[in-house]
N, C-alpha and C positions, 0 to 999 in steps of 0.2 A: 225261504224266499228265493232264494238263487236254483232250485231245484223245481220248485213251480212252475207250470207252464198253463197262460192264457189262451183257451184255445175257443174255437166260435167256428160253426158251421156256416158255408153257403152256398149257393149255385155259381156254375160258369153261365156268364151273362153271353161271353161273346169272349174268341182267340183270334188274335193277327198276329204271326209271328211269335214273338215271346210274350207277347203283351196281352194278359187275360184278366177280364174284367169282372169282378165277384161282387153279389150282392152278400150280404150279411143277412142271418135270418133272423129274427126276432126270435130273444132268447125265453123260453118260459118263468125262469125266474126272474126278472127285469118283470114281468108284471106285479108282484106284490112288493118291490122296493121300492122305497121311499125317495132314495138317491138318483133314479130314475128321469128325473126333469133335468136333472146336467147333462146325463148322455146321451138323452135324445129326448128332448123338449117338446118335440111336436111330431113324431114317429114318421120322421123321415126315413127313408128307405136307404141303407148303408150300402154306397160303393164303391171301393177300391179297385186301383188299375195296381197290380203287380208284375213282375219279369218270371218267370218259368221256363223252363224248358223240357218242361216234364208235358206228356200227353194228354191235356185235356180237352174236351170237346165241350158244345155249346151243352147246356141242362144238364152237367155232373154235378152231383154233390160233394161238397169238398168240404176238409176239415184245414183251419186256417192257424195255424199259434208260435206263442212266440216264448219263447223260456224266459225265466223271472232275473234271469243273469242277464238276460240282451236288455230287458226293459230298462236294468242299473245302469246298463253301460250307455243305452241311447239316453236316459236322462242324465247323466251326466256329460254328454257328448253337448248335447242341446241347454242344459241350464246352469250345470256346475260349474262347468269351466267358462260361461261367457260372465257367470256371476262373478266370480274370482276375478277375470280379467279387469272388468267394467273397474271391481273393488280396489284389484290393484294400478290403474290408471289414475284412479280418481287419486289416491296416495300419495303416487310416484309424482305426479303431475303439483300434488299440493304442498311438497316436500321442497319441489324446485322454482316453484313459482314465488315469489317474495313482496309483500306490498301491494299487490296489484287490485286496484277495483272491482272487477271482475273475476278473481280467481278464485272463486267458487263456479263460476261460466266454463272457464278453461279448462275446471279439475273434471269436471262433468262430462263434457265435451271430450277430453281425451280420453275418457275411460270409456266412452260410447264411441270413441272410434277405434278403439282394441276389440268390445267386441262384433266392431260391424266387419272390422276385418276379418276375425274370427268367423262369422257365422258366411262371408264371404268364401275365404279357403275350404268352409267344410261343404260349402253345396260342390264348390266344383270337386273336390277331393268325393263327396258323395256320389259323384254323377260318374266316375272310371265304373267300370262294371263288376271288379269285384268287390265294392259294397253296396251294390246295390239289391235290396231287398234280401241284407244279410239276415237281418232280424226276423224277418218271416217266413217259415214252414209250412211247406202247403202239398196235404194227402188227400188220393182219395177215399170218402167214406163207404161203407159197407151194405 
């Protein structure tokens, strides 16, 4: 799993600076799977904006992927730790609260403001430039 790597062909759409814009191609196998209508429901055309600073030009074929270690680490960057927080909020909060009418409102409330802060610190902490579009690997193809 951690040695895996998700990888998916596409073209350069268009380059300004770092910033290059890839279509994703539709893959051949996605047509005979069945799991198919969750990841693209109505065969919308796939495009992401990435940061590069590698030479690409407009209509290069490009190979895009991303190791099965980065995917752990972004979902748990993104779901593990806001769950835990949210969990441990909810706890801490119900621990010290005593009597109170509402303190199933309170315990909830503070566990959803641990992790709004949370996913707060990680945009801006995501937004300095060296994590930005750490996770993705982007070659040209042959």
């Amino acid at each position: 799993m951690f040695n895996e790597q998700l990888a998916e062909k596409g073209q350069v759409l268009e380059k300004s600076g770092e910033k290059i814009r890839i279509q994703i191609n539709s893959n051949v196998n996605c047509e005979d799977c069945s799991a198919k209508i969750f990841c693209n429901p109505c065969e919308i055309k796939k495009i992401i904006e990435v940061r590069s600073n590698k030479n690409f030009k407009k209509g290069d074929e490009v190979k895009i992927s991303v190791k099965g270690s980065q995917i752990v680490l972004f979902s748990l960057l993104y779901y593990g730790i806001p769950l835990v927080l949210l969990i441990t909020g909810i706890i801490i909060s119900d621990y010290f609260i005593k009597n109170s009418g509402i303190k199933d409102l309170i315990s909830f409330l503070s566990g959803l403001l641990l992790s709004i802060l949370y996913y707060i610190t990680l945009y801006f902490t995501a937004r300095k430039k060296y994590l930005k579009n750490c996770f993705i690997e982007i070659s040209k193809t042959d």
